[in-house]
N, C-alpha and C positions, 0 to 999 in steps of 0.2 A: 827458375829453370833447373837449377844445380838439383831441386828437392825433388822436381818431379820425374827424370832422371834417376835416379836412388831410387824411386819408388816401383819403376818399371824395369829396375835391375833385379831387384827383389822379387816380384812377380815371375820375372822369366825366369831365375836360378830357381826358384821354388819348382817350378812348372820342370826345368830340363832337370831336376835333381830328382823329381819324383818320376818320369819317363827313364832314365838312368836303372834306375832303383830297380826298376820291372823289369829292364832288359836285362840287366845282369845277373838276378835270380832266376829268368826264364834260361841262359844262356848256363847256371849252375847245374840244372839237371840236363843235359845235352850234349856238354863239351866236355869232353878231357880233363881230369881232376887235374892237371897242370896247367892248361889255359884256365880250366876255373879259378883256379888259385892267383895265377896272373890278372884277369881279368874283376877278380873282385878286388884286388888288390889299386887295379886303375878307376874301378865303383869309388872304393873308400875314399881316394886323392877326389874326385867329381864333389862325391856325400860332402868332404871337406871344405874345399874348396868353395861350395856350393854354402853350407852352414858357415863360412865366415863369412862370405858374401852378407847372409842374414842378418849374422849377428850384427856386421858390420852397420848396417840398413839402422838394425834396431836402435842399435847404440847411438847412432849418430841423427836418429829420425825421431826423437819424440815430438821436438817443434813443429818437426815440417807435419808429423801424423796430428796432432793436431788442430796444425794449422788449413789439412786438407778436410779433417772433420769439422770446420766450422766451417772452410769453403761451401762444402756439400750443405749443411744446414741451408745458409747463405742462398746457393743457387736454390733450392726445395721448395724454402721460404716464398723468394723471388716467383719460382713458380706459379706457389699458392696465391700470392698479392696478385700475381699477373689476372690468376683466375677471375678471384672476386672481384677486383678491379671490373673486369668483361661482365660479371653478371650483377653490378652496382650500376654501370653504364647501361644496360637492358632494360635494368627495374625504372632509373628514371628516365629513359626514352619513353617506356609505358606513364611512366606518373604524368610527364608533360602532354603525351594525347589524352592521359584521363585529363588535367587542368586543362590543354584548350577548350576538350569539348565541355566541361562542366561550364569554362569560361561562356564560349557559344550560346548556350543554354541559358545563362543567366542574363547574356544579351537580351537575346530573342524575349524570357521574362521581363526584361525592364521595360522594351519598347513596348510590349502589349499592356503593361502595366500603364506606362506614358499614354498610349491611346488611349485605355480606358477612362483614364483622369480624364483627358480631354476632351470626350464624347458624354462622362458626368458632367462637367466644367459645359457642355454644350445643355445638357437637359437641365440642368438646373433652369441655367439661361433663360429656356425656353419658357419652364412651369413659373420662370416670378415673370416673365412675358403674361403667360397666358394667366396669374392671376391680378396683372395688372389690366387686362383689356376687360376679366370677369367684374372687376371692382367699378370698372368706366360704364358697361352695360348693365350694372346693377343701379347707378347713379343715374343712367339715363332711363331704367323702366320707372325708377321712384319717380322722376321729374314727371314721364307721360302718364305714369298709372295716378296724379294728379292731375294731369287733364291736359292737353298741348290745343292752343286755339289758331285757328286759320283765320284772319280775320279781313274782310272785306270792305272795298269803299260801297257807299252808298248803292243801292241798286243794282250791283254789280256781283260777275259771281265767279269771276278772273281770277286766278292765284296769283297774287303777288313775286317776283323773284327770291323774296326775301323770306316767304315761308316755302316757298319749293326748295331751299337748301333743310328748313326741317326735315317738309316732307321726303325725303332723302337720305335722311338720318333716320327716319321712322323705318325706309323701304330696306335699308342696312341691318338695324336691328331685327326688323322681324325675319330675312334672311337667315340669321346665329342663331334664332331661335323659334323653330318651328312646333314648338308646341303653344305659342301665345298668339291671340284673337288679340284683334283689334276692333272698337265698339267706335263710331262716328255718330257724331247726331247735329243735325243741320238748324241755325235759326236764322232769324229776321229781327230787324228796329220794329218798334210798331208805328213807325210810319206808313201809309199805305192802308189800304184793306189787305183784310184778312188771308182773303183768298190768293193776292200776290202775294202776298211774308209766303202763304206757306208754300208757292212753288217756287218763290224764289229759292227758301232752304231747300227744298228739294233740286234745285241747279245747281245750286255751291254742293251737295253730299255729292252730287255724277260727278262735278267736277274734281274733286278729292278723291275720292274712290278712282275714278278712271286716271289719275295721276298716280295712285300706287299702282295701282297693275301696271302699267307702263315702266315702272321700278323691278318689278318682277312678283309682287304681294298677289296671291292670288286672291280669288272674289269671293273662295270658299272661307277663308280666313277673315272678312271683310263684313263685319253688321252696321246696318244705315239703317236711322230713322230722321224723318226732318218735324219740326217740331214748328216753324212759319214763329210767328212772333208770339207765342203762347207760353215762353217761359224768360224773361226775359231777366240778366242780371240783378237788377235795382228795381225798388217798387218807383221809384220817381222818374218816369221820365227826362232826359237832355241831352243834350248835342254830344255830350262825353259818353253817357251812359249808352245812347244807343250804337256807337262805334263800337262799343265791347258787345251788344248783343247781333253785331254783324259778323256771324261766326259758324263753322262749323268744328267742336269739340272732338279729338281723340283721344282714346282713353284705351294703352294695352291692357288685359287680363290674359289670365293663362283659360285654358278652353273650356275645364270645368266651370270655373264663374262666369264665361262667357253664353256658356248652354243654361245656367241657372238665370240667367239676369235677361235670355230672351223668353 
């Protein structure tokens, strides 16, 4: 307190010593060479007065001068911190909305990334699906493209329950695959005349045939010939052998072997 004090002593003596100064030389040419003489003589006591003032300041002020120049440094400094401070606070208020939104974004990337896998992770699924039901109906055309038989009792031209589940399986594949024909051919035991073998195959082929289309096989898809007991498995004749020629044959092709083989 004592320093700063001193230092506003100094200030003012400077200030009323240099107003002094001007009034007294203004008052030299104006007044009475005996008041001037008077009057500069009360200047000189002021000028004195005033410069021990000063010197006094000087003499006694180096610490406190300074101690007020690092003050000021000090407050300037403080300033400047204060500043940067405010525009180091700005930049990362900006850095944190750039980081949520790049954060956001990376989100948004992960989940559509996760989907994606998922929706692979489903197709995949799918194609070893669908190349395993391809590998089942390629199994099941090798078995019929060997020949699948309907086989009948005696006389008779009934489908049994037990090949209506084939034929069912036949009405399913050709269904998945509409470029394959279907080729039937109808026989007889050779018990009987002739002329009954061969309508009876011709009963068992209607009766087959009109069992697919009821499946949904249409008739265009569909070639019948009955054949009566004129081809019969085994050249010998018996009670075994003719139960396998109570039959009518289907046999898939695809529809060019089927237009070449009518």
């Amino acid at each position: 307190m004592k320093k700063q004090l001193i230092a506003v002593a100094v200030i003012s003596s400077l200030f009323i010593s240099t107003i002094s100064v001007a009034n007294a030389e203004s008052n030299l040419n104006t007044e009475p060479m005996t008041e001037q003489v008077t009057e500069r003589e009360h200047t000189e006591e002021l000028v004195g007065l005033t410069s021990g003032a000063v010197l006094g300041a000087v003499v006694g002020g180096p610490v406190g001068a300074i101690i007020g120049a690092f003050a000021g440094t000090l407050i300037g400094k403080t300033v400047g911190d204060d500043s940067e401070i405010q525009t180091q606070k700005e930049m990362l208020v900006q850095q944190q909305q750039s980081i949520e939104i790049q954060t956001s974004e990376l989100t948004a990337l992960h989940e559509k990334q996760q989907s994606l896998a998922e929706v692979t992770d489903e197709y995949l699924l799918v194609q070893s699906q669908l190349t395993d039901l391809r590998e089942a109906q390629q199994q099941q055309l090798q078995e019929l493209a060997i020949g699948l038989n309907v086989q009948f009792k005696t006389g008779s031209s009934t489908i049994e329950p037990h090949f209506e589940q084939q034929l069912d399986d036949v009405a399913y594949l050709m269904a998945l695959s509409p470029e394959l024909m279907l080729d039937l051919t109808g026989y007889a035991d050779r018990r009987g005349d002739s002329t009954f073998n061969q309508a009876l195959s011709e009963q068992r082929l209607i009766e087959v045939t009109s069992y697919l289309q009821s499946q949904g096989v249409s008739a265009e898809r569909l070639h019948a010939k009955a054949f009566g007991a004129s081809a019969p498995l085994h050249a010998q004749q018996s009670f075994e052998n003719d139960f396998f020629d109570r039959r009518v044959t289907l046999k898939i092709m695809p529809v060019g072997e089927a237009l070449a083989a009518n």
